[in-house]
N, C-alpha and C positions, 0 to 999 in steps of 0.2 A: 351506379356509383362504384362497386366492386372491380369493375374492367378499370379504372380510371387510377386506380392505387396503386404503386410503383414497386415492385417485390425487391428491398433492398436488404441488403444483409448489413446487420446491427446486433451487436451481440459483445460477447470477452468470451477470452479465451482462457482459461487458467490453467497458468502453467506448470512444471516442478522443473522448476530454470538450472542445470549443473553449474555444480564448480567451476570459472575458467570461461567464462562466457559475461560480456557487459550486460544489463539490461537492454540495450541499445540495439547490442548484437541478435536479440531474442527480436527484437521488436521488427528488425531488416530477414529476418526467416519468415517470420509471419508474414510481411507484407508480400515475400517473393511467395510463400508458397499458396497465399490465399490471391493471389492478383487485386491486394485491395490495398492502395496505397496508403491509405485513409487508417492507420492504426497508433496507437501511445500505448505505454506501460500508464501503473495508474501508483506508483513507488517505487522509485530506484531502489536494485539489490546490489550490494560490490560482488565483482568479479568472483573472488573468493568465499561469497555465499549461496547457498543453492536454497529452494523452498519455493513456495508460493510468489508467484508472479504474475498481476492479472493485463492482463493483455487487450484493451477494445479495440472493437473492429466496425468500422462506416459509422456514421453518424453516431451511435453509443461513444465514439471519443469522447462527444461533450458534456459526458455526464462522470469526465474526471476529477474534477474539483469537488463530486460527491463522494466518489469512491476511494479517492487518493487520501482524503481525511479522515477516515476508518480506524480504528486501533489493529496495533499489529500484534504478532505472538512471535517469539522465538526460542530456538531450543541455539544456548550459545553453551562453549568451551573457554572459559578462562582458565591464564596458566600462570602462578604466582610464580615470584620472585625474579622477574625481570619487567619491567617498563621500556615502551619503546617509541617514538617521535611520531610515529604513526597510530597509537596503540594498537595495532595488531601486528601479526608473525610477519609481515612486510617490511614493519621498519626498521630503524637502530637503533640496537638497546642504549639506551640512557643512564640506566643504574640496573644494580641488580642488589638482590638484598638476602638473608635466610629468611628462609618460610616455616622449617618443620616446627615451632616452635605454635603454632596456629594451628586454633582445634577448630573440629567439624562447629562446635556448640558456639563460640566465638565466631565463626565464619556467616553461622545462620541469624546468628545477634547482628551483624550489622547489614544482613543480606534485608530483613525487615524495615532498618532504620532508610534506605531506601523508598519504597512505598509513600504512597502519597504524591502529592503535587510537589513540583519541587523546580530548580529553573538549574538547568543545564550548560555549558561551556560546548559548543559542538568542537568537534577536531580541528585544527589547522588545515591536517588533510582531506577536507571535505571537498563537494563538487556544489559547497556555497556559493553563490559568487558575489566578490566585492570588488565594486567600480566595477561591471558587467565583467572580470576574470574571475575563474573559479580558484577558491581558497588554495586548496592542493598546488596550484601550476605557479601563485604567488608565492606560497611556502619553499617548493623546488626551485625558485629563481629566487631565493635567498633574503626572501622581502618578510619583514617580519609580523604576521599576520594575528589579528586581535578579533574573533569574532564575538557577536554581543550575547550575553546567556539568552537560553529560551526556557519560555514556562514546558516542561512536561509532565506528564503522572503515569508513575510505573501503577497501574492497578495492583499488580500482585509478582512478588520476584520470588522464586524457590528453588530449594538446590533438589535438583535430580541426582546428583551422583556426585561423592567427595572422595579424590585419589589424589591426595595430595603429590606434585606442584598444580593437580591439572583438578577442574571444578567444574561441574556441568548443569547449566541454570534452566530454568523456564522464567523467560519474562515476556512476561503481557503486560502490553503498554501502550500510553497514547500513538499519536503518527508524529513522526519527526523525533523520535526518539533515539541516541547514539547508542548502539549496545557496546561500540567502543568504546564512549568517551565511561560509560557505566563502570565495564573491565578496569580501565586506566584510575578513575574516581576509586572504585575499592581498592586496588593495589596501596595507592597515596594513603587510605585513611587506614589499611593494616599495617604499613612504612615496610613492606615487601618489595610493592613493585608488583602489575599485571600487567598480561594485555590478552585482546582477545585472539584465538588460534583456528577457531572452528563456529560458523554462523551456520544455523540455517530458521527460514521463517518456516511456520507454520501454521498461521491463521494472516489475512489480510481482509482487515473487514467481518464481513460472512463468511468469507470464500477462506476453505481449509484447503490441506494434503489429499483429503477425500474427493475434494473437488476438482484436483488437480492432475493434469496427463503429463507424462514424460514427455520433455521435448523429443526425446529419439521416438517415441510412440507417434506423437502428431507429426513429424518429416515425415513418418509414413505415410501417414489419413493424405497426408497433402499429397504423394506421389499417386495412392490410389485415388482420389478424388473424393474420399468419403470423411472430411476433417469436420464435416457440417455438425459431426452428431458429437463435438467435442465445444461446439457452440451454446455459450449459455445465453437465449436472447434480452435482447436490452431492459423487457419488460420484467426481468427477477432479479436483476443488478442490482434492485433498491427493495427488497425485499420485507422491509421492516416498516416502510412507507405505506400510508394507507392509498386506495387504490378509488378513482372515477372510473365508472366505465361507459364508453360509448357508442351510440348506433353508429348507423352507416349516416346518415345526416350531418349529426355532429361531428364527426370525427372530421367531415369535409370542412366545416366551421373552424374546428381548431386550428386545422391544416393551414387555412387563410389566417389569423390571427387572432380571430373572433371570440368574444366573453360567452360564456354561460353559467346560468343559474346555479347558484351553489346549492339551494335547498337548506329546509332550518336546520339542520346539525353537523353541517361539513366535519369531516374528519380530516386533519393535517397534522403535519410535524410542526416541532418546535418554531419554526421559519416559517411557518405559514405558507407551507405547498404540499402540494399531492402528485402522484402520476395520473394522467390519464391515457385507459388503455382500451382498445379496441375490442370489440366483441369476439373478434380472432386472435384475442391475446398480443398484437402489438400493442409495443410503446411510442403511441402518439405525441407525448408533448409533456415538459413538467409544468404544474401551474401554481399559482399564486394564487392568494386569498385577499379580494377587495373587501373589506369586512364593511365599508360604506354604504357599497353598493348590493354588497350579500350575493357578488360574483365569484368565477373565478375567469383569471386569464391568463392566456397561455406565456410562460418565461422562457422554457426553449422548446423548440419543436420539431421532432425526429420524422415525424410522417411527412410524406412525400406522394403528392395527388395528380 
């Protein structure tokens, strides 16, 4: 059985993405440097923000709709007393208003009122798309663009550092959460005027700045041929997921499509699925919970026989 299994590389990369570079552009280095065409980011970062960026690579693609819905962290700079069409340093100011009159203790009062669930306005200038064109490219071609709120929840927002006109946040938040449109919202409800000047993430999901290599460090790994050991494989991307493990038998079972016994006390997520992983630590397949039948069976399957 062991000779018959296909040694496929499946993994993420995580990255610390610079300033100045698309998510896109990250995505097109990866694929040249690892020769695996086969790669997605798992959340767009804008150009203008640097941090954590996870990267999958061969069949771990399709475990982006797990990863991508993650909550994220960032450390942003907002700068009072101007408002901009864009809300960050990109666009055109709109207004501008005095600020100094705005205290730390006032600032941090409505930095809390934040918090919570709350349903959102994304930007104009997003890369949403409506009637399959992206928001942004409607907005620039002068069309006047309405996107619909979204539910978010900032778990927790806190000021790091207050130097007035410039304000330095940690917000950890659900996924899909604007940190612009956040900037731009506090500016309106002090009648200042914000926007954001300086992004960077630092938590996406699990996966931190600890986790994460320089993209100038990995162009290296990739020249020298040794980028493997910046691989995280596909079997710890869901880390917090309870875990089947399987022989060499089974795992040929899953491979093909095939149910197996759940046993009396399955351990699952919320969704009613587990990983199942290989006795060698690959990830086999996510599976699903027949609770009828008191199986499990396989929903996607990464192994390759």
């Amino acid at each position: 059985m062991e000779g018959h299994i296909k040694n496929v590389v499946s993994g993420a990369l995580v990255i610390d993405k610079p300033v100045g570079l698309t998510s896109h552009d990250v995505v097109k280095i990866v694929r040249r440097g690892t020769n695996i065409r086969r790669a997605g980011h798992t959340g767009t970062l804008d150009p203008r923000a640097s941090g954590v960026l996870v990267v999958l690579v061969g069949p771990a693609v399709r475990l982006s709709e797990f990863i991508a819905a993650d909550d994220k962290r960032y450390q942003a700079t907002v700068k009072l007393g101007a408002s901009t069409d864009t809300y960050d340093a990109e666009g055109r100011i709109t207004r501008t208003a005095p600020f100094a009159h705005i205290t730390e203790d006032q600032f941090l009062t409505l930095l809390k009122s934040y918090e919570g669930k709350t349903l959102q306005t994304p930007p104009s200038y997003s890369a949403i798309k409506v009637q399959g064109k992206p928001a942004y490219k409607r907005t620039r071609d002068g069309e006047e663009v309405e996107l619909e709120p979204r539910e978010i929840d900032v778990y927790t927002l806190d000021l790091l550092e207050w130097a007035p006109p410039e304000a330095v946040l940690d917000v950890y938040c659900s996924s899909g959460t604007y940190v612009r449109s956040l900037a731009n919202d506090i500016g309106e409800d002090l009648q200042t005027g914000a926007h954001l000047i300086g992004l960077r993430r630092t938590k996406s999901g699990f996966f931190t700045l600890r986790h994460a290599v320089r993209l100038r460090e990995l162009q290296d790994a990739f020249l020298t041929g040794d980028w493997y050991r910046h691989l995280i494989p596909a079997a710890e991307l869901l880390p917090d997921w309870p875990t089947v493990e399987l022989d060499y038998e089974t795992v040929e079972k899953v491979a093909f499509g095939h149910r197996i016994p759940a046993g009396p006390n399955p351990e699952m997520t919320e969704e009613g699925m587990t990983r199942a992983v290989s006795e060698q630590g690959d990830l086999v397949a996510l599976m699903s919970f027949d609770e009828k039948k008191r199986e499990w069976f396989p929903k996607k399957v990464f192994f390759q026989t």
